[in-house]
C-alpha positions in Angstrom: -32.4 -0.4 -54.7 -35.5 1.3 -52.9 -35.9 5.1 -53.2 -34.4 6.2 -50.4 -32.9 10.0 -48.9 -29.5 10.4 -47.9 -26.9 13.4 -46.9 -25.3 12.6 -50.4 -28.9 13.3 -52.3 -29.7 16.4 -50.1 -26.3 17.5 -51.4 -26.8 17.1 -54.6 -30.9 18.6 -54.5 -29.2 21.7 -53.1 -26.6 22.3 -55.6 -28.8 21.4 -58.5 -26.1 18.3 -59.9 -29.1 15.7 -60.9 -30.0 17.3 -63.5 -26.4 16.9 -65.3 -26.5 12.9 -64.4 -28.2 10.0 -66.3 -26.8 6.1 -64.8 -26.9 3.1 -67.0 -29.6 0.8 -66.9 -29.0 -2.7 -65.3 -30.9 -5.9 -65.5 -34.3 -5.3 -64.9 -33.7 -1.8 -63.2 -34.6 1.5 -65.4 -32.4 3.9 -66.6 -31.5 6.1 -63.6 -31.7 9.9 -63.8 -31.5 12.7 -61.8 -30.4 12.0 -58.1 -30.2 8.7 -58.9 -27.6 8.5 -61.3 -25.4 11.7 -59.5 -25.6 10.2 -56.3 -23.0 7.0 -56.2 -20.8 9.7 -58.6 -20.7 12.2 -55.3 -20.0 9.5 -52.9 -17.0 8.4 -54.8 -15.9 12.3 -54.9 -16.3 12.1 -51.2 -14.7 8.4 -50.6 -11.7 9.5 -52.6 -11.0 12.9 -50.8 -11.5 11.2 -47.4 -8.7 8.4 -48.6 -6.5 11.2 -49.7 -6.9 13.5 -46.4 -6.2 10.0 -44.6 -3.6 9.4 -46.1 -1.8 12.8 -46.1 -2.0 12.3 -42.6 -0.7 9.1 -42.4 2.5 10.7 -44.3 3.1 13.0 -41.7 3.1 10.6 -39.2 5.9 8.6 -40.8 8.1 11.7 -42.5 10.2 11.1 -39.5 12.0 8.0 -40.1 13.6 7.4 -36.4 10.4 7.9 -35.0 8.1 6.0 -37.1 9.9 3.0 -36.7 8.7 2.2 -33.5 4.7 1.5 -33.5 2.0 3.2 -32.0 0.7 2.0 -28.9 -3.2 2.6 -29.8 -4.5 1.8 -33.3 -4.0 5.3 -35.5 -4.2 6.0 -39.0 -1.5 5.3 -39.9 -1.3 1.8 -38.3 -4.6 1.3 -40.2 -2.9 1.9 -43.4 0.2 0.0 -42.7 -2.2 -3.2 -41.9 -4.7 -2.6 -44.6 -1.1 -2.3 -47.3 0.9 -4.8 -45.5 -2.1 -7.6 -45.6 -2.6 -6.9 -49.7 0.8 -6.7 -50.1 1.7 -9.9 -48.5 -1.2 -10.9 -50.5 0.3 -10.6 -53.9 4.0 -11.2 -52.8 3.0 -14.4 -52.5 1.0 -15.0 -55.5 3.4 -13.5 -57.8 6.6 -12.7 -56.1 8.1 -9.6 -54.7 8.7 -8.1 -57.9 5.8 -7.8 -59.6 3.6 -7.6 -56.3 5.7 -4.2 -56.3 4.9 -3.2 -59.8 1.5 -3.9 -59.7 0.9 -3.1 -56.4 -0.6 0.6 -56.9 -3.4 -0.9 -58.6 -4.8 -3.5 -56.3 -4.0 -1.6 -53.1 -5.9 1.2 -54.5 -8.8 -0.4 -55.1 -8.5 -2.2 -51.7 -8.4 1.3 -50.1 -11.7 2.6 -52.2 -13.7 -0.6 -51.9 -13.2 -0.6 -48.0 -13.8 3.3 -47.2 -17.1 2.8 -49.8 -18.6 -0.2 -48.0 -18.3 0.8 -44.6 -19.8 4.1 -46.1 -23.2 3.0 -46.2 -22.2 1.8 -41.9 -23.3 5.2 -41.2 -26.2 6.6 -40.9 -27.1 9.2 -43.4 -24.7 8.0 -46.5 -25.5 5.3 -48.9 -22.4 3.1 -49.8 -21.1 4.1 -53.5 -20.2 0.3 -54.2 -24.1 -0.7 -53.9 -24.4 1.4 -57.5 -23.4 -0.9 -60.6 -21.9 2.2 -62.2 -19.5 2.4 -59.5 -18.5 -0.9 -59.4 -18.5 -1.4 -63.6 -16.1 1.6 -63.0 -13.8 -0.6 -61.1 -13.6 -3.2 -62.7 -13.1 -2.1 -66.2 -9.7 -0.3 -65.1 -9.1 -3.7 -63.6 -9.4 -5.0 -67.0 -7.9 -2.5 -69.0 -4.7 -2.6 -66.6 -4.2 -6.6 -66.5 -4.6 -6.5 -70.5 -2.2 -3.6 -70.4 0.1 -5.2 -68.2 -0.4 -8.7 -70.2 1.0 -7.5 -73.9 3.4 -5.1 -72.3 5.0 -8.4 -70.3 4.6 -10.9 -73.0 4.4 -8.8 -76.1 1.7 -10.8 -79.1 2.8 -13.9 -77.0 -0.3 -12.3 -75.0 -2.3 -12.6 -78.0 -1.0 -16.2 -78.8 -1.8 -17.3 -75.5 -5.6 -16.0 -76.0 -5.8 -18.7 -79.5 -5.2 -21.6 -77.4 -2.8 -24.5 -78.2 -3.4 -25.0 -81.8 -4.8 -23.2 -84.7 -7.6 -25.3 -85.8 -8.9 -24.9 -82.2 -8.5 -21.2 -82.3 -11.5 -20.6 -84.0 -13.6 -21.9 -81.2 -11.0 -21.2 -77.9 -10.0 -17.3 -79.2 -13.5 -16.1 -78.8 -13.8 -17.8 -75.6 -10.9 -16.5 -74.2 -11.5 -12.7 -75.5 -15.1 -12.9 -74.0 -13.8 -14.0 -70.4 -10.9 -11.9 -70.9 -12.3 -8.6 -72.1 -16.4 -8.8 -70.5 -17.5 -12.1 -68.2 -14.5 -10.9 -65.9 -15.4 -7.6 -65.4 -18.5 -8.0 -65.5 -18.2 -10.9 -62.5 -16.2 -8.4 -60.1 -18.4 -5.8 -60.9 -22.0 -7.1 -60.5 -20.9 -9.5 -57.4 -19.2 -6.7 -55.4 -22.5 -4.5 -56.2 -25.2 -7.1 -55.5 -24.0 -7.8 -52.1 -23.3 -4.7 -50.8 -26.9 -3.6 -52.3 -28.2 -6.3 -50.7 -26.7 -5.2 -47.0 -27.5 -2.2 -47.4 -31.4 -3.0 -48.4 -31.2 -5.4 -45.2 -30.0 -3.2 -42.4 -32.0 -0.3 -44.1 -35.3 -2.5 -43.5 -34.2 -3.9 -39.9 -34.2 -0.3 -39.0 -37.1 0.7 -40.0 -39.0 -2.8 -38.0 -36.9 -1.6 -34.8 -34.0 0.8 -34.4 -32.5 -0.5 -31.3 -31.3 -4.0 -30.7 -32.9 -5.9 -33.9 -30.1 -4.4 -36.9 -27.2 -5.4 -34.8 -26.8 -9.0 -36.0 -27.8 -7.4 -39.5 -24.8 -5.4 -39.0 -22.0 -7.4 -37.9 -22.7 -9.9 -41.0 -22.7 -6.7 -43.3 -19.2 -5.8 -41.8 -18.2 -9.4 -42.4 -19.5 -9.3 -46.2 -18.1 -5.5 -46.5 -14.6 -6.9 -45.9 -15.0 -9.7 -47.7 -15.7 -8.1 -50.8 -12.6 -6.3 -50.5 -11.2 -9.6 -50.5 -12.5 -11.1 -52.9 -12.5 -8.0 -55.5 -8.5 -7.6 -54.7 -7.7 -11.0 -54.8 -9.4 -11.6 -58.4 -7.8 -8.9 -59.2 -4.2 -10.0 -58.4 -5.1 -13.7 -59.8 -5.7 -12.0 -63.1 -2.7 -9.6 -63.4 -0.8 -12.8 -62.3 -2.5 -14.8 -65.0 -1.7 -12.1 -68.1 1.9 -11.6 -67.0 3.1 -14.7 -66.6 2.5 -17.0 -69.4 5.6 -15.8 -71.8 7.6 -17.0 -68.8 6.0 -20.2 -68.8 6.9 -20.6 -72.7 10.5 -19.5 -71.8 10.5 -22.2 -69.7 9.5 -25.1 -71.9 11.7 -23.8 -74.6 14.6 -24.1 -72.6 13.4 -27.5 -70.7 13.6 -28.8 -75.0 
């Protein structure tokens, strides 16, 4: 991304943070240092404090349980909250049952909530989305991966494992490291750099349109970057669900063609 100034790296100038911060290089990008690098850090301080002050509030509103039955009239926070969970949830009920969307549920929804608050982040003026850094979304998506592999031997025990060798042992030599690369880097590393290019992208886009004209020109701009922001959120939480769904559910499918013998 461009050098660019925002309330996040005024923050951090003030404070004297950059200096403790070095980001990971990406690509063809240099090692980041400095504000660079402690920037998308802070941002993520700030997305997560704002999710749990929204949320406290939320809480209060439905700690009465005769009154929070009925629904508001005007959209509030905590109708926001009871969309944004009940659409995710929905989501992975249906993928994997009521069950496990339940179990498993913590993880995706959290994500859902960071991912949103970050991209529309970068919406106003000022403040630089945290999900247009790769160290962000790396972040992500490597406790994505460490949670569906945790989830995938705790479910199915070495069955996990067996599963990753493929049907046969002679093809195991080629299939295992197939499988461990998808499993354990290309999917991470395909949530990750996806969700970060195209929020980097908006963000490079309405950050130019604004500078040709700040009236009328960014509006179209805009509305597609809302469109992408949301889909992203999407996208990331849906991949996400596919592959908890994926690591917990083949012993069940063995089960299955044991007893169909």
């Amino acid at each position: 991304m461009p050098e660019h100034t925002t309330f996040f790296s005024y923050l951090i100038a003030t404070l004297g943070l950059g200096k403790h911060f070095d980001g990971p290089s990406l690509l063809f990008r240099e090692k980041m240092h400095g504000l660079g690098a402690a920037e998308p850090i802070v941002a993520s301080v700030f997305v997560i404090l704002l999710i749990l002050v929204l949320a406290a509030i939320a809480r209060s509103q439905i700690v009465n349980y005769d009154k929070s039955v009925l629904p508001d009239e005007k959209l509030s926070i905590r109708t926001f909250f009871e969309i944004l969970i009940g659409y995710f949830y929905g989501l992975m009920k249906d993928m994997m049952g009521p069950k496990k969307a339940k179990e498993f549920f913590p993880v995706v929804g959290t994500c859902a909530c960071f991912i949103l608050f970050s991209n529309f982040l970068g919406f106003i003026p000022g403040f630089s989305p945290p999900t247009s850094s790769w160290s962000v979304t790396a972040a992500c998506a490597i406790v994505v991966a460490v949670l569906y592999n945790f989830y995938g031997i705790k479910e199915n025990g070495l069955g996990y494992v067996k599963h990753l060798l493929g049907p046969s042992l002679p093809l195991a030599i080629i299939i295992f490291p197939i499988e461990l690369a998808t499993v354990l880097l290309l999917r991470p590393a395909t949530l990750s750099v996806r969700l970060m290019l195209n929020m980097s992208v908006d963000h490079i886009l309405v950050s130019v349109m604004l500078s040709i004209c700040a009236l009328f020109l960014p509006l179209p701009i805009m509305v597609l970057g809302t469109l992408v922001a949301i889909v992203q959120v999407l996208v990331f939480c849906l991949l996400s669900s596919v592959y908890i769904a994926l690591a917990t559910e083949h012993e069940e499918h063995g089960d299955g063609h044991a007893h169909g013998h």
